[in-house]
C-alpha positions as CSV (number, residue, x, y, z in Angstrom):
1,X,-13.8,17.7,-5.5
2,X,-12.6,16.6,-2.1
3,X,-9.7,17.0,0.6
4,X,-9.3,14.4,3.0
5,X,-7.8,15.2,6.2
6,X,-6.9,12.1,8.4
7,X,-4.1,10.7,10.8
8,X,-1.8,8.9,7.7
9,X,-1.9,12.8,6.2
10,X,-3.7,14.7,3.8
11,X,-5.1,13.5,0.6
12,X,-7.7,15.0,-2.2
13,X,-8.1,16.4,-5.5
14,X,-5.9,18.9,-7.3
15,X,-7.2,22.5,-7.8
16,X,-10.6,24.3,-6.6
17,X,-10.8,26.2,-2.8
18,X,-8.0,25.9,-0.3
19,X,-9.3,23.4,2.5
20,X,-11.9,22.4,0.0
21,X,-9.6,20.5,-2.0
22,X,-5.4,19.7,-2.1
23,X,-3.9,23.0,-3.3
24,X,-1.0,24.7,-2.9
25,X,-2.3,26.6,0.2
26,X,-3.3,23.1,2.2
27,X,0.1,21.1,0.7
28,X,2.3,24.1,2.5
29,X,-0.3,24.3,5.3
30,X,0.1,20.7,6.3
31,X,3.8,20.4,5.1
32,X,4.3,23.4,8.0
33,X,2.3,21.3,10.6
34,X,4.8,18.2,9.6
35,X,7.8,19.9,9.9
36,X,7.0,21.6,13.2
37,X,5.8,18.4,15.3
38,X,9.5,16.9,13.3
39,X,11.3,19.6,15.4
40,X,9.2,18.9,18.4
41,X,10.2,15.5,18.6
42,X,13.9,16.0,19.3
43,X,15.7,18.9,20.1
44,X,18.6,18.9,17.8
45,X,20.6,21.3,15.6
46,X,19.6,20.1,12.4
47,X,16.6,18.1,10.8
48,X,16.1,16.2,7.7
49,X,13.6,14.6,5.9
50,X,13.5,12.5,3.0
51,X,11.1,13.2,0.2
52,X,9.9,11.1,-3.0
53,X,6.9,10.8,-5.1
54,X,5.1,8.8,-7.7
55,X,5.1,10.1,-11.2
56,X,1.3,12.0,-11.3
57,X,0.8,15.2,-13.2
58,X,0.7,17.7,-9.9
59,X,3.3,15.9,-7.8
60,X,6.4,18.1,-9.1
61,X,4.1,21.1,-8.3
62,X,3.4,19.4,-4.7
63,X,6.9,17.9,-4.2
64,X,8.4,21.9,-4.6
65,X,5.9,23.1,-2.6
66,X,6.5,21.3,0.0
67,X,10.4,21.2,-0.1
68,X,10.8,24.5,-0.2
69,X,8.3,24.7,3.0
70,X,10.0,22.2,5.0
71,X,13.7,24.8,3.7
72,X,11.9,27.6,5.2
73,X,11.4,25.8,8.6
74,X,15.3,25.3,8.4
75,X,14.9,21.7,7.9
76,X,16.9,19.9,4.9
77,X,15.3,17.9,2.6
78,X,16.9,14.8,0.5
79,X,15.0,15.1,-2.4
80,X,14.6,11.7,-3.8
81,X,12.5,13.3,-7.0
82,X,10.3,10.4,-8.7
83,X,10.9,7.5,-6.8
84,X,8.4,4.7,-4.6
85,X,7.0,4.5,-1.5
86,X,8.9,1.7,-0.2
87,X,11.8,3.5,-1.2
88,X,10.7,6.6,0.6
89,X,10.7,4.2,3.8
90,X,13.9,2.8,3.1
91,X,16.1,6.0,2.8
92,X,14.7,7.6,5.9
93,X,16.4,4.7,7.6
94,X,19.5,4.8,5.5
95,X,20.1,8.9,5.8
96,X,19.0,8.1,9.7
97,X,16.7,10.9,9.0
98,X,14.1,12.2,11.2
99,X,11.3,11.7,8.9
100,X,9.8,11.2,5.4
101,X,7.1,12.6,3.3
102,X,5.9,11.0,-0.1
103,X,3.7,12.9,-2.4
104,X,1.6,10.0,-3.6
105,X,-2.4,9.2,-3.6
106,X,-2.0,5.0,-4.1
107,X,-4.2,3.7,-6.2
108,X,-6.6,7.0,-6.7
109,X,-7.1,8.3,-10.4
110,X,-4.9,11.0,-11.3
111,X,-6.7,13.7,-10.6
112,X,-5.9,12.7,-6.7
113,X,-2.9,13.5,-4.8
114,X,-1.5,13.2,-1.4
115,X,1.0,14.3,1.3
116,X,1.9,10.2,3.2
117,X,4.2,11.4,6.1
118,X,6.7,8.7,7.7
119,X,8.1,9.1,11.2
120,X,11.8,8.3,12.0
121,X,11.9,5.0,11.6
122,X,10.7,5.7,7.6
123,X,6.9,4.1,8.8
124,X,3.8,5.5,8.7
125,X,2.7,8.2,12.0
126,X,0.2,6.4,14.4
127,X,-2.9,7.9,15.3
128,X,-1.5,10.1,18.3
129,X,1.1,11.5,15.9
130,X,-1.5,11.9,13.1
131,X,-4.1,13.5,15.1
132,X,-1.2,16.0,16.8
133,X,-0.4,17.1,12.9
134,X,-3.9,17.7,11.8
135,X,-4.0,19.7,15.5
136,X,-1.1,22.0,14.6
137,X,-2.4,22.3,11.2
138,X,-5.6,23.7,12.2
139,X,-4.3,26.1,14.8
140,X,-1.6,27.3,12.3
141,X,0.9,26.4,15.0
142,X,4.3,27.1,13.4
143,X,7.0,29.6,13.1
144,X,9.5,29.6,10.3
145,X,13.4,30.0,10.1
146,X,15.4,32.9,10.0
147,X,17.4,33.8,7.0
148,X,20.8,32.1,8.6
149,X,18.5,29.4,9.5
150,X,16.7,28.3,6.5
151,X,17.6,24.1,5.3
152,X,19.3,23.1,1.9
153,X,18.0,20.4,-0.3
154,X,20.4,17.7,-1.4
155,X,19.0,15.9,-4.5
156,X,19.7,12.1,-4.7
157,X,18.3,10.1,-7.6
158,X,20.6,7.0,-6.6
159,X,17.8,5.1,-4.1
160,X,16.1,3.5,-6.3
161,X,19.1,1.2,-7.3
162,X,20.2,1.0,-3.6
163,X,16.8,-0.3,-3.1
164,X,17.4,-3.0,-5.5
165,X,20.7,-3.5,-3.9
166,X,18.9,-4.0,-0.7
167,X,16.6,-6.7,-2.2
168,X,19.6,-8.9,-3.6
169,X,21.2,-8.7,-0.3
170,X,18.4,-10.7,1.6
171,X,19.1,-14.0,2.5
172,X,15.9,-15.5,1.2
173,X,16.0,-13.7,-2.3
174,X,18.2,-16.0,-4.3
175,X,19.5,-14.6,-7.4
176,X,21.2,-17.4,-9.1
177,X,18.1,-19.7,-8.7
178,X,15.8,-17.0,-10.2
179,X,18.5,-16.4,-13.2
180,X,18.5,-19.9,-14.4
181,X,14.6,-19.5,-14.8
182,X,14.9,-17.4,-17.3
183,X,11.6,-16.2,-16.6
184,X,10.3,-13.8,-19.4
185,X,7.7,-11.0,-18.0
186,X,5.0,-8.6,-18.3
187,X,5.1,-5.8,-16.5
188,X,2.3,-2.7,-16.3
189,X,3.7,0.2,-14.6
190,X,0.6,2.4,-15.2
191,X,2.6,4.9,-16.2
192,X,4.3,5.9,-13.1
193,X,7.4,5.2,-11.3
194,X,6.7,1.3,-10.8
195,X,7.6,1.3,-14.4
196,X,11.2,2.7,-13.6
197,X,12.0,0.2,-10.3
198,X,10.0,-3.2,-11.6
199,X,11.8,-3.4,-14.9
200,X,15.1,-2.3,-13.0
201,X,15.0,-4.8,-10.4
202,X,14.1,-7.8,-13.1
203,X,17.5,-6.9,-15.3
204,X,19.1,-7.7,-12.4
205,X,17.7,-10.7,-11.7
206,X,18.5,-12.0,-15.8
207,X,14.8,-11.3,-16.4
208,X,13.8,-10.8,-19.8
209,X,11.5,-7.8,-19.7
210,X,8.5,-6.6,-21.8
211,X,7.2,-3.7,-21.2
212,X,3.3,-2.0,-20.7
213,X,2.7,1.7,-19.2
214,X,6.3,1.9,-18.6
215,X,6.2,5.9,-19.6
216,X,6.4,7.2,-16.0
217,X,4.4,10.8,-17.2
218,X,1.4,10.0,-14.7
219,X,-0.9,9.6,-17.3
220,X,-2.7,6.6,-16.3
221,X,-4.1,4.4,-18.9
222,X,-6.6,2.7,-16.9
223,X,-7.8,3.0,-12.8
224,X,-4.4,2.4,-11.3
225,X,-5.7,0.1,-8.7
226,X,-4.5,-3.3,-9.9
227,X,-7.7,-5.0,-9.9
228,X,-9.3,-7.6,-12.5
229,X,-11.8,-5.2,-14.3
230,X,-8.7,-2.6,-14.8
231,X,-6.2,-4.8,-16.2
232,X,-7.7,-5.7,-19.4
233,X,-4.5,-5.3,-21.7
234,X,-2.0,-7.3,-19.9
235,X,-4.0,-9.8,-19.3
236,X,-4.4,-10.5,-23.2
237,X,-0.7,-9.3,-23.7
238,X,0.8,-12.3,-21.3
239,X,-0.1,-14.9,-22.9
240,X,0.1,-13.3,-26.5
241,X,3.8,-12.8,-25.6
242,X,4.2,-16.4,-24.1
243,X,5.1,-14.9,-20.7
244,X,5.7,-16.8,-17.5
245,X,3.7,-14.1,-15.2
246,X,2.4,-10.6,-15.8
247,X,3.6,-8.1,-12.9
248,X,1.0,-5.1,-11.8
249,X,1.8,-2.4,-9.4
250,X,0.1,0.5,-8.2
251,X,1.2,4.1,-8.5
252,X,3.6,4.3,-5.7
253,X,4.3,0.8,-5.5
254,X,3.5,-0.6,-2.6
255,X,0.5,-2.8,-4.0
256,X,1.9,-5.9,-6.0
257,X,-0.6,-7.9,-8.4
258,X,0.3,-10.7,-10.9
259,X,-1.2,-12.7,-13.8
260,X,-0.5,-16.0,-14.5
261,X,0.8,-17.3,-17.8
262,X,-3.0,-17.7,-19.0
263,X,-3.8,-14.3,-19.0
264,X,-5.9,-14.8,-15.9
265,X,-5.3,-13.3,-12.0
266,X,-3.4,-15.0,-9.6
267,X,-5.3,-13.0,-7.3
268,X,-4.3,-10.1,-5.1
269,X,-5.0,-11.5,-1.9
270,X,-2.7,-14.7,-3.1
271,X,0.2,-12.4,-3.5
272,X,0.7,-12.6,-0.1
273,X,-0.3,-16.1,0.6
274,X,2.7,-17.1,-1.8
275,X,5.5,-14.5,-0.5
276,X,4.5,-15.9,3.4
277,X,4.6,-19.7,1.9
278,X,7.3,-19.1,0.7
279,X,9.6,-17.2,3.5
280,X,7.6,-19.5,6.3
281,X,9.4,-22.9,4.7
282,X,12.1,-21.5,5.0
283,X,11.9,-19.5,8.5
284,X,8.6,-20.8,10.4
285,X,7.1,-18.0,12.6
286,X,4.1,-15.6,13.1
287,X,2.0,-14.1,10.5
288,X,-0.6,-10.3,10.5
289,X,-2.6,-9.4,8.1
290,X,-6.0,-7.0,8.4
291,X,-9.0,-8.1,9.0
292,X,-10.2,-7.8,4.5
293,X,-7.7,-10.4,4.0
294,X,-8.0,-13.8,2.8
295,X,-8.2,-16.8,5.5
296,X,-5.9,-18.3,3.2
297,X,-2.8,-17.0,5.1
298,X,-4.1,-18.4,8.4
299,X,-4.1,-21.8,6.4
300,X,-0.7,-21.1,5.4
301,X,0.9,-19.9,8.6
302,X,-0.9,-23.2,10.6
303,X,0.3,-25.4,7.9
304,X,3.6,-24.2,8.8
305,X,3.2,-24.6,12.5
306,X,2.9,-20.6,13.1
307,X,-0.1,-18.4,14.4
308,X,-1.8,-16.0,12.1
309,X,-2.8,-13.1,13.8
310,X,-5.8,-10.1,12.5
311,X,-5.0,-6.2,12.5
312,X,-7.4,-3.3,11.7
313,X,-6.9,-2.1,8.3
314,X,-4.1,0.2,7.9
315,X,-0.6,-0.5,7.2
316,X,0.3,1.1,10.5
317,X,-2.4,-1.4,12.2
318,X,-0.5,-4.0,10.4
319,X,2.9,-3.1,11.4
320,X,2.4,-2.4,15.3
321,X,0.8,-6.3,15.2
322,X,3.5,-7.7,13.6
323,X,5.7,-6.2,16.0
324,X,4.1,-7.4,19.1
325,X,3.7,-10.7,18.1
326,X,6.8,-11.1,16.5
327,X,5.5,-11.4,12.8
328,X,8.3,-13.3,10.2
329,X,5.8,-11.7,7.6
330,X,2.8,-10.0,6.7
331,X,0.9,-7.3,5.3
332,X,-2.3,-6.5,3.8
333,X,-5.0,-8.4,1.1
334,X,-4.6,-5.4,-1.3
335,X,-1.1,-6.7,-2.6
336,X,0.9,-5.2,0.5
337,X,3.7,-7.6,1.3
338,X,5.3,-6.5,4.7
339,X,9.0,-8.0,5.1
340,X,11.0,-6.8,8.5
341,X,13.7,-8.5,7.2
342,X,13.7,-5.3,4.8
343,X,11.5,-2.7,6.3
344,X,8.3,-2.3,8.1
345,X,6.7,-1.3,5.0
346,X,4.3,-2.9,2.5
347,X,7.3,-3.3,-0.1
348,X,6.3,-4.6,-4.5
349,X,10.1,-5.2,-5.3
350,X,11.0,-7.1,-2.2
351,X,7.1,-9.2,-2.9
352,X,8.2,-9.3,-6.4
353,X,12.0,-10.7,-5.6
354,X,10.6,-13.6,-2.9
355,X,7.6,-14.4,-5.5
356,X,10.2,-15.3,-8.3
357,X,12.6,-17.5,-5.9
358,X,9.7,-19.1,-4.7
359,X,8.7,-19.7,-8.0
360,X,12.0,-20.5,-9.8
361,X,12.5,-23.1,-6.8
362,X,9.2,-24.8,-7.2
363,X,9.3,-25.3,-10.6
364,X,5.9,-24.4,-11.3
365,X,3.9,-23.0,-13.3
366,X,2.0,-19.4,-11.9
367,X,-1.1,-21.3,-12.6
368,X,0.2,-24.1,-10.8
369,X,1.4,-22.4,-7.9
370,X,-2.0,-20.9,-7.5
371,X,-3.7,-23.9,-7.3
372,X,-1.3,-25.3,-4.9
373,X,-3.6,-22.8,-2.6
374,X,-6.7,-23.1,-0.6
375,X,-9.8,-22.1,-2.8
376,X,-11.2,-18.9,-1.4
377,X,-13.2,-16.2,-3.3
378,X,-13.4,-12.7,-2.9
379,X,-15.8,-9.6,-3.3
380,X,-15.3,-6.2,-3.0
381,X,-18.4,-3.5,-3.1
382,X,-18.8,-0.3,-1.8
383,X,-21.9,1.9,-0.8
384,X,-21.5,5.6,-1.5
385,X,-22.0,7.9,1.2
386,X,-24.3,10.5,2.0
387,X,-24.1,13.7,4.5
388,X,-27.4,12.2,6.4
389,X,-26.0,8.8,6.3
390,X,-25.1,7.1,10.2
391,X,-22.8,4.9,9.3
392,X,-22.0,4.4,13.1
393,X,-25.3,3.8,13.5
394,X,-25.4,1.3,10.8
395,X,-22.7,-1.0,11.7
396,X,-23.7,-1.2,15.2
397,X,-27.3,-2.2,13.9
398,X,-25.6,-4.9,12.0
399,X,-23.6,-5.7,14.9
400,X,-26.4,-6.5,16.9
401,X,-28.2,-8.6,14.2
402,X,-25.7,-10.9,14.4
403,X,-24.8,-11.2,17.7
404,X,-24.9,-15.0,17.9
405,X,-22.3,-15.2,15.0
406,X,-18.3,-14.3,15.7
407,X,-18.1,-10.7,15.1
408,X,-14.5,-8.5,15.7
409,X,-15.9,-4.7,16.1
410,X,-12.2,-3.4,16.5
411,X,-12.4,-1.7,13.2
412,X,-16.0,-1.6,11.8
413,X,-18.0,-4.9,11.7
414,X,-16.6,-8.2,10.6
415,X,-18.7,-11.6,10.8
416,X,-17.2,-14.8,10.8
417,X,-19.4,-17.9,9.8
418,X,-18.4,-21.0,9.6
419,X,-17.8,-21.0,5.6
420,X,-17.3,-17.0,4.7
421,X,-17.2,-14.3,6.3
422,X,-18.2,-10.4,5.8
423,X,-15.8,-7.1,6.5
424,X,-18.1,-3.8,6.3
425,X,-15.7,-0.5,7.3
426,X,-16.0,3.2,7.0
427,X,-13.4,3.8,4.5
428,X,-10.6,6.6,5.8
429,X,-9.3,7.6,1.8
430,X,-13.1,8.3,0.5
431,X,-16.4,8.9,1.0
432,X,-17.5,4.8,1.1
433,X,-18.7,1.9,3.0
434,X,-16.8,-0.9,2.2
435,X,-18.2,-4.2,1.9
436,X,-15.5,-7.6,2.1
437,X,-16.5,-10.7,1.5
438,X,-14.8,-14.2,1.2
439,X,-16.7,-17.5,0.3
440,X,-15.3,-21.0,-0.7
441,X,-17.0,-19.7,-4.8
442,X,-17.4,-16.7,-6.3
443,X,-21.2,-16.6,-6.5
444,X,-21.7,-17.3,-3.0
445,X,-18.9,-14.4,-2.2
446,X,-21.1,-11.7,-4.3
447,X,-24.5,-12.9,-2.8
448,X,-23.2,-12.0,0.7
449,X,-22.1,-9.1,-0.8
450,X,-25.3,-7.9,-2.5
451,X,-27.2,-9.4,0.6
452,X,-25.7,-7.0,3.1
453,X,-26.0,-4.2,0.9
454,X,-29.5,-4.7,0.4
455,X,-29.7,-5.1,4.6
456,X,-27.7,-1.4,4.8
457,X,-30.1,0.2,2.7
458,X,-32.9,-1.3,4.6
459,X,-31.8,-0.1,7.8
460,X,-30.7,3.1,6.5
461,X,-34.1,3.7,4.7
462,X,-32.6,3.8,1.6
């Protein structure tokens, strides 16, 4: 059992020892610490925050906990009940709110949960604001309304469809185009509330739907993070169905994966490399995406005569980059398409809407569209912690090693060569090393992989 207490906000596994784990003591605990820095931002007579959550077992238990907390602070909630996290983003912007809070732990099984807290402008809290949270938290710095003072909760269940609203309403989302397609589609909601918005937003885009883990009653069916090894059923049900494309999300969202009409991946990391295509055609400009993601979007931005520039993982990393250099686009390897044209928030429905214009106006095939794109290969591995682990240590050993090579320390250790290149991080969501690799085939990708894991445990003695 585990609680994880970091800047984007407090995440860990339902039930056990307060501060051992997330219970009801820590979600009220940190939910107090949110709502005081809220009111310490402005000095105004009333405060409102939007909150939402994905559809796992404990968030009703979470999301009334920490409602009725922020009430007691005399803050008012708009309680947005099972919605996404994108959506979350959206409505703190639309109810010019003063912040947002989304009961959701991403792609973790469902044992996990999480408190995600939004500033102002519905994105996630930087590190200064993070680390003043997780300060008042720990001191127990807050004070509570009087009883003439205490907030109200207004429930709206309307924001998914006005996210959807949103969506048709960009200029570069073209519903008649997509319409004619007639695209037929898969779509696995893993049981939570991507299974309400995906299959929403595709009736009104004249999709035909079919529907996998649509039952949004947090019972996962497999590991909710949309990768390969978990996504054994749609892949055979595609092409069984004669589909066009298979649509994955993750629990809350905000990680968009899809199959081609084979049955096989188009890839996560190419999610983004096709939404970017796409939008940069059409509006040439800047592109971020962290330092795990595919070179293939710096191909795509140069071919379009724009500058790709790298972030430190995050979404917030992301998101301040894009800013400062202007980004048209961007977002993370994982499946994380950030639009600003939208919101500065890694958003499934709006990467689901631009995928399917950009599709519907090529003509083409998924498979074909995929292979429209620079070959790159990807692996993924981890290295499980231990209490007498350095990992500090570790990456500035490897660091060191290959000083000769091109290596970005700004968040862990990543070394370019001229043909692949490795990411190794300290995860912030669990207790892992993660180790990125990208290659020009898949066997050279895992070799790197299993090569640097077998240098780790060298150094570390292991």
């Amino acid at each position: 059992m585990t609680l994880i207490k970091s800047i984007s906000g407090i995440r860990g596994t339902i039930g056990g020892n307060p501060g051992e784990n997330l219970t009801p003591i820590d979600a009220v605990k940190f939910a107090s610490a949110y709502g005081t820095f809220i009111k310490k931002q402005r000095n105004k007579d009333e405060y409102r925050v939007v909150v939402g959550r994905d559809a796992r077992i404990s968030g009703e238990m979470l999301q009334q906990l920490v409602m009725q907390t922020l009430v007691g602070m005399g803050i008012d909630v708009v309680d947005l009940d099972l919605s996404t996290t994108p959506t979350v983003e959206l409505a703190v912007q639309l109810e010019h709110a003063d912040g947002g809070i989304i009961l959701t732990a991403s792609h973790n099984p469902k044992q996990w949960n999480a408190l995600k807290l939004l500033d102002k402008n519905g994105e996630f809290l930087n590190a200064e604001a993070g680390a003043e949270i997780l300060k008042i938290a720990e001191a127990s710095d807050f004070a509570y309304a009087e009883i003439d003072n205490l907030g109200d909760i207004h429930k709206n269940d309307a924001y998914i469809d006005i996210h959807i609203d949103e969506i048709l309403e960009l200029e570069l989302v073209d519903e008649d185009v997509i319409r004619a397609a007639k695209f037929k589609i898969v779509v696995d909601g893993v049981n939570s509330t991507g299974g309400i918005a995906i299959p929403m937003l595709l009736e009104r885009l004249g999709v035909q739907v079919e529907k996998l883990y649509c039952n949004p009653n947090g019972d996962f069916p497999h590991n909710p993070e949309p990768l390969k090894e978990h996504l054994g059923d749609i892949c055979k049900l595609v092409p069984e169905e004669r589909a066009d494309l298979g649509i994955v999300v993750d629990p809350d969202v905000d990680r968009l994966a899809f199959i081609d009409e084979t049955g096989e991946m188009f890839g996560e990391e190419y999610t983004l490399v096709a939404c970017a295509d796409y939008v940069l055609s059409e509006n040439p400009g800047n592109t971020v995406s962290n330092l795990s993601s595919s070179r293939a979007l710096r191909d795509v931005t140069q071919k379009h005569g724009g500058i790709y520039y790298a972030a430190a993982v995050g979404e917030v990393n992301v998101v301040t980059k894009m800013k400062e250099v202007d980004a048209i686009i961007g977002g993370e390897g994982n499946g994380g398409i950030i639009y600003p044209k939208s919101h500065y928030g890694r958003d499934a429905l709006v990467g689901v809407a631009l995928f399917l214009t950009h599709l519907a106006k090529k003509q083409m095939k998924v498979s074909e569209l995929r292979a429209s794109y620079p070959a790159y290969f990807m692996s993924k591995k981890k290295i499980e912690l231990t209490p007498t682990l350095d990992v500090d240590a570790i990456l500035k050993t490897i660091a060191t090693r290959y000083i000769k090579e091109d290596v970005n320390t700004i968040d862990g250790v990543k070394i370019d060569f001229e043909k692949h290149w490795v990411h190794l991080r300290k995860s912030n969501t669990e207790p892992i090393i993660r180790i990125y690799t990208e290659a020009c085939s898949q066997v050279e990708a895992d070799k790197t992989a299993d090569d640097m894991i077998s240098e780790i445990k060298e150094i570390a003695g292991i």
